[in-house]
C-alpha positions in Angstrom: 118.8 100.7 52.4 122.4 100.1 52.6 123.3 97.7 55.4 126.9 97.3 57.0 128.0 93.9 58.6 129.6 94.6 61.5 132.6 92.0 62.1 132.7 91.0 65.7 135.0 89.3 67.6 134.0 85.1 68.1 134.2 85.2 71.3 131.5 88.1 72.2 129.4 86.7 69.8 130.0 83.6 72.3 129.4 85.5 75.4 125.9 86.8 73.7 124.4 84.0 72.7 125.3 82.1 76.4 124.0 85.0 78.0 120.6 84.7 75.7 120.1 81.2 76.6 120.6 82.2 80.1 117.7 84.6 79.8 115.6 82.6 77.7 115.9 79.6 79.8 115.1 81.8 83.0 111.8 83.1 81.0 110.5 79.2 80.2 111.3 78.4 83.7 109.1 81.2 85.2 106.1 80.7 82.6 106.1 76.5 83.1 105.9 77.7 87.1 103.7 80.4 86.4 100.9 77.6 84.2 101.4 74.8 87.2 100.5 77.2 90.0 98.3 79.0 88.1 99.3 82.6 89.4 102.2 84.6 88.8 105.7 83.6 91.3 105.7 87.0 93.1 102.0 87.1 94.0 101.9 83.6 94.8 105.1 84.1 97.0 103.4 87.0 98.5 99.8 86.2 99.1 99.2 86.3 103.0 102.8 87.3 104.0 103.2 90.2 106.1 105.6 92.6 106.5 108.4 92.6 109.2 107.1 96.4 110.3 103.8 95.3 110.2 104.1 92.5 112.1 105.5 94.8 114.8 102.8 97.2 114.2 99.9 94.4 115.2 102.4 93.7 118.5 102.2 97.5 119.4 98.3 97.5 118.9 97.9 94.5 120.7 100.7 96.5 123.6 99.2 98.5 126.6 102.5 100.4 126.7 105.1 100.9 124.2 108.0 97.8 123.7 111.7 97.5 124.0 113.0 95.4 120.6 114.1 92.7 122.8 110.2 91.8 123.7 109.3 92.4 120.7 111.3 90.1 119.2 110.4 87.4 121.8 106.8 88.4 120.9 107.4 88.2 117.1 108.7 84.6 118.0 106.0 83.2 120.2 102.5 84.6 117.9 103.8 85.1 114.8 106.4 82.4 114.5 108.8 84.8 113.1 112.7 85.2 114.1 113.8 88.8 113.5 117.2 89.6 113.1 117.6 92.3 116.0 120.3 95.1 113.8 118.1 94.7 110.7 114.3 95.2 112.4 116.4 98.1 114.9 117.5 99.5 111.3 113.5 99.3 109.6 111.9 101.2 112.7 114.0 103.6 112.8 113.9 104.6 109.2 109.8 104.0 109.4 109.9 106.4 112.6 112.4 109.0 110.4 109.1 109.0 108.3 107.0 109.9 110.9 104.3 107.9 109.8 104.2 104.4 112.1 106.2 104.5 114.7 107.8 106.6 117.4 110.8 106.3 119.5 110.1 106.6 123.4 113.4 105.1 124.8 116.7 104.1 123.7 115.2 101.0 121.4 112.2 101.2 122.7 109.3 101.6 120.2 105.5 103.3 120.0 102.7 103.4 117.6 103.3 107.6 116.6 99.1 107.7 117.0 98.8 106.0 120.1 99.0 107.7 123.9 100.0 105.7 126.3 
């Protein structure tokens, strides 16, 4: 086999090898966390956090009647300890109630479980 060097300019050769180290040093940082805690970052980061949509989920199920956002942000607040951003958990139920899967509307932001009659 024949092999061509391929002359490269010094300075992305440079750029390379910082942007290597970079990596690299990323990588040993995630496997020293991942042998002191013993489980990988992500799962520990996840384990027994839920979901902004399904904490509003257990709110309509625990609901007699279906919720403007406003209360069920206070609710989200006062049980679950969680502050919601109003335009971004607006945004999230109405893309989960385009699915037709979760949620329905039943006012102007006002929201239902879709299986639940009320």
């Amino acid at each position: 086999m024949n092999h061509k060097k391929v002359e490269s300019h010094p300075s992305v050769k440079e750029e390379l090898l910082d942007l290597l180290e970079v990596a690299l040093v990323g990588a040993l940082k995630a496997l020293r966390r991942h042998r002191t805690t013993g489980a990988a970052p992500s799962a520990a980061k996840r384990a027994g956090k839920k979901s902004n949509t399904e904490i509003v989920r257990l709110i309509l199920i625990d609901s007699p009647t279906p919720l403007h956002i406003s209360e069920i942000i206070k609710i989200a607040q006062k049980k679950h300890g969680v502050k919601f951003n109003r335009e971004s958990i607006v945004s999230a139920l109405t893309k989960k109630v385009l699915d037709q899967n979760t949620f329905r509307r039943t006012g102007r932001n006002e929201f239902a479980l879709i299986d639940r009659q009320y």
